[in-house]
Every structure is written in structure tokens, then in C-alpha cells.
C-alpha positions, -999 to 999 in steps of 0.1 A, spaced: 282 424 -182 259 409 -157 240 369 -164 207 390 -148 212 417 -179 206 386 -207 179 371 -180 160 403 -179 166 410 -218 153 377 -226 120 380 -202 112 414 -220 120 400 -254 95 371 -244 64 397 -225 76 430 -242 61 447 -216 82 464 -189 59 460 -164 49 420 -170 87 413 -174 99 429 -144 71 407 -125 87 376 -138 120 388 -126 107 395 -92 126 434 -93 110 468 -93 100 484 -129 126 510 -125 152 489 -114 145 461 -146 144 496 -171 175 509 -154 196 469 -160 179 464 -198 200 505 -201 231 488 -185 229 460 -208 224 483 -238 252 501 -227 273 473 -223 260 461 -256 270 496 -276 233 500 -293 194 506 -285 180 466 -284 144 479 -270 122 508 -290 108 522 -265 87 549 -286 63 527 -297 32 510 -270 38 479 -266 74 481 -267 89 463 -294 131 450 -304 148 469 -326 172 449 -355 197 445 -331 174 433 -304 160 407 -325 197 397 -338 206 396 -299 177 373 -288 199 343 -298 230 354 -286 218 359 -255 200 325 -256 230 306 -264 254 326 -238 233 319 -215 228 281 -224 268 273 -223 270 295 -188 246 276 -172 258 242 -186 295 252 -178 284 254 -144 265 221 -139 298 206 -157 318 221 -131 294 209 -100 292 179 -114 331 168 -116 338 158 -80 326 134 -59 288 118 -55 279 146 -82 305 134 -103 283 101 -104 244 116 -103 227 122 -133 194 143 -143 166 134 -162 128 141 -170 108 109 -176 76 108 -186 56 95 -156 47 61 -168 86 52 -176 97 65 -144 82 33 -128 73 8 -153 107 10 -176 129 35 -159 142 10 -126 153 -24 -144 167 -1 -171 190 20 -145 196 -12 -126 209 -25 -159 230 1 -166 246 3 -133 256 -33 -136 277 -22 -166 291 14 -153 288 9 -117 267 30 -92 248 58 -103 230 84 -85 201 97 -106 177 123 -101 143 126 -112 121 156 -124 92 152 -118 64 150 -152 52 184 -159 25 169 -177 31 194 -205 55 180 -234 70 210 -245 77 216 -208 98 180 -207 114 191 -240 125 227 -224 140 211 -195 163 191 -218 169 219 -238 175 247 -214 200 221 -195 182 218 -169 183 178 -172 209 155 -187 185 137 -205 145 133 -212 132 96 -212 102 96 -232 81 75 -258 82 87 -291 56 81 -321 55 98 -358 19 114 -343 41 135 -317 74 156 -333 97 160 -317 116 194 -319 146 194 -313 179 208 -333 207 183 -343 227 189 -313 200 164 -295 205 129 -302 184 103 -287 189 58 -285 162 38 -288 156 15 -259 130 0 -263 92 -3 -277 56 -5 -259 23 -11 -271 -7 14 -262 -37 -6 -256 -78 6 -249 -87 -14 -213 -117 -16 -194 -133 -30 -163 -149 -60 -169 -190 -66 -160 -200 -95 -141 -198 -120 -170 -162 -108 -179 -165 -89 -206 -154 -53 -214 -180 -31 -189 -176 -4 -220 -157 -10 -255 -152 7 -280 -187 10 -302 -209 35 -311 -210 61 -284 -184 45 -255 -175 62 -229 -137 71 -223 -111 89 -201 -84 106 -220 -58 128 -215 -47 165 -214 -36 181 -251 0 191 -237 8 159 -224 27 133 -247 -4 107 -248 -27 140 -251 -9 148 -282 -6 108 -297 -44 101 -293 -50 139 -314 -30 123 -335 -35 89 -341 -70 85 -329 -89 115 -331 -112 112 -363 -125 81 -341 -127 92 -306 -160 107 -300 -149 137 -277 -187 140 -268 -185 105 -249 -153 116 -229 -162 115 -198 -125 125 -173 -93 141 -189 -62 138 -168 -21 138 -172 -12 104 -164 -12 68 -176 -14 59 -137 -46 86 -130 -65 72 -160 -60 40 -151 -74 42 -116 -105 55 -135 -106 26 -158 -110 -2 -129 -138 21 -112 -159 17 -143 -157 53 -162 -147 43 -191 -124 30 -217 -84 41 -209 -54 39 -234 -26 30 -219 7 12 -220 4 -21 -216 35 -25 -193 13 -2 -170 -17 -28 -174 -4 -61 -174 -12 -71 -140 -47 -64 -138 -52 -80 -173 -37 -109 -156 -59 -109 -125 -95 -98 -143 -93 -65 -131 -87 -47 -160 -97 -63 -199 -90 -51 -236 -120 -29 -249 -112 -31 -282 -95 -50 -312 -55 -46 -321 -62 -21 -348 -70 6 -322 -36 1 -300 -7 23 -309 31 14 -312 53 34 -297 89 36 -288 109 45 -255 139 73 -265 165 84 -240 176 116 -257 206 139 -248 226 168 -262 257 169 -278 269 196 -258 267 179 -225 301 172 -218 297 157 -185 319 119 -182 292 104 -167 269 114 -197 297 101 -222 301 69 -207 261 65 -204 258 76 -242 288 51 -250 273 17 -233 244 25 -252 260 27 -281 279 -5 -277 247 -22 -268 
């Protein structure tokens, strides 16, 4: 048994198309078809039916597809935990952050918690932009844990082995430039003019959900992936931005930025550090238990 047998299994289980999945895996056709036959051998049973265009799994190719999944899940995680147990590594931890909390919560909060724990080296992936991308890099192991906001309007799904702590809360407010006088240069009214975000992103996903029956999407006049991007379009004048207002505060304290609406259009939100169980790393534990204890 060979970890590049599941790999390959799992990219044709995904395409199933020989030709698509042996692109992914950057090998020759005949060389994937001749490792998915060493894997069936290995295995004891046909997983692929290859008599049918496109190809398709037979029973015991679609009972695999977890297996696989799984085995390869505790490998990879087995590994990390390995790296991980010595020296500076034994320290550094991975997350995804959403791009907003990487700057606006994400430095006083690890400058907290190295107070309590002592130094910690933590590394940051970068915002894919996409929230099921954030979520699969939790899930595939790839961090130790995903900092994000969290609203009813965007589920989270996840299976019970990942657990999250709620640190803290934010408020999502509409801004604006201001006009000469100092009022909102656009608010929201009949036909305003707004910059909103990308459908995969987390805030793409909250506004669908909480605002779309009032957003008119004819008026939208820039779509973008970040709180920081929209923003910068807000004080040129495009338009009316939602935002955290963490991310706003000091330009609604100098003038440059002012609220374009009432409070019934913000949106509460929370800030989740999630996790899984399985991660059996120390520095993980003793992050997830100073949280715990408050």
C-alpha cells in the first residue's frame, strides 16, 4: 500500500475521469491507471467500472471513498503531530483567519494568550476568500485552527469532532464617505449605490443572507473579497460598504468614513476560534484549555 494509491483513488473518485484525474496528480494516464490497478489489487476487489463512459465506482468504491478519506486524514495529522513535538515547532501553531480578524482581532488576542502560555509561534494562511475553502483547510488538517466570524445566515459544516470558543462579538455596520456638509455622500434609500462582496466569501454569504431581499443588486456598483478592499472603495466615494466596525472605527472618528444607514441594517456577529478534536498536538491542548478556563 502506497499514500499516492488513496491520493490518486480519491482524485478519480472526485473527476471520474482518468484523464482529468491523472492531470491533477501531475503523472502520465497510463501510469495513474496502472497505481488505481495496484491499489485495487492491494484492496482485493474492482473499486472503478471501467465498462461504462464516464467511468463510475462500483459498491465497494463508493464504501472506500471514506476509508480512504479518513486514512488519509489521521496519516497526515500523525505526521504534523510528529513535526510538531520538538523544538520551535513544538511551539508554532497554524491557523486560517478570515482577513479582517487577522489584523483587527487576531494580534491583541495572540498577545493575550501568550501572556498566559508563554511564547508562541503562529502561522498564518492566508484568506482564500472562499469559505468552504477556510473550512477545508481546517478540515483536511491543514491548519490547527480557523478564526472566523460566525452568524445563523452562514452554517457552518462541520461534524462534531470540531468544536469551536467564542471570543468575542462585532458589529457589521453600512459606512460611507461623507459630502461636503458631513453627511453620508450615499445611504441607504431608494436606489443607493453599494460595494459588496464575493458569494463564496464569509460576508458574501451573510449579506445573501441577512440582507438580500433589501439590497438592490442592480445598484452594486464593485464586488470584492475583503473588508479592507471594500473599504478603500468606501472613502473614494463608490458607494455604501458593510463592514466591521472594528475595521472602521478610525475613520468614523476622524470624518473620513460615516454610517449610511440606521442600526436596523447592521448585523451582529460573533468571532469563533474553532478546532478539532482529533488534534492532539500539546500546544493545541493547552490553547483549547486557557480558553476554557477563561
Amino acid at each position: 500500500m502506497e499514500v499516492k494509491w488513496l491520493e490518486d483513488f480519491l482524485a478519480l473518485a472526485q473527476t471520474l475521469n482518468f484523464s482529468k484525474a491523472a492531470d491533477e496528480r501531475n503523472v502520465t494516464q497510463s501510469a495513474f491507471s496502472r497505481r488505481i490497478k495496484q491499489l485495487e489489487a492491494w484492496v482485493g476487489t474492482s473499486l472503478i467500472d471501467r465498462a461504462t463512459y464516464p467511468s463510475r465506482l462500483t459498491e465497494a468504491g463508493k464504501r472506500f471513498v471514506p476509508i480512504a478519506e479518513q486514512t488519509l486524514q489521521n496519516l497526515y495529522q500523525a505526521r504534523r503531530n510528529l513535526q510538531h513535538e520538538e523544538g520551535n515547532d513544538a511551539r508554532t501553531v497554524t491557523l486560517t483567519a478570515l482577513h479582517t480578524l487577522s489584523f483587527t482581532f487576531f494580534p491583541d488576542w495572540l498577545t493575550d494568550l501568550s501572556a498566559k502560555l508563554g511564547p508562541i509561534v503562529s502561522h498564518m494562511r492566508p484568506d482564500s476568500g472562499s469559505m468552504e475553502e477556510n473550512l477545508n483547510s481546517l478540515i483536511d488538517g491543514d491548519s490547527d485552527f480557523l478564526l472566523t466570524y460566525q452568524n445563523l445566515h452562514v452554517p457552518m459544516l462541520l461534524d462534531p469532532q470540531f468544536e469551536h470558543h467564542t471570543l468575542g462579538a462585532e458589529t457589521i455596520i453600512p459606512v460611507s464617505a461623507p459630502n461636503k456638509q458631513g453627511a453620508p455622500l450615499h445611504q441607504v434609500e431608494a436606489g443607493f449605490a453599494h460595494v459588496s462582496y464575493q458569494k463564496t466569501s464569509f460576508f458574501g454569504q451573510l449579506m445573501a443572507g441577512a440582507l438580500a431581499t433589501r439590497l438592490p443588486t442592480d445598484n452594486r456598483v464593485h464586488v470584492g473579497s475583503h473588508s479592507i478592499g471594500l473599504k478603500s472603495m468606501a472613502l473614494a466615494g463608490w458607494g455604501v460598504a458593510w463592514m466591521p466596525e472594528s475595521l472602521a472605527n478610525a475613520e468614523l472618528a476622524d470624518g473620513r468614513l460615516v454610517r449610511a444607514a440606521e442600526n436596523d441594517w447592521d448585523i451582529e456577529v460573533e468571532i469563533r476560534l474553532y478546532r478539532s478534536k482529533e488534534n492532539r498536538r500539546p500546544i493545541v491542548k493547552r490553547i483549547w484549555e486557557t480558553l476554557a478556563a477563561g
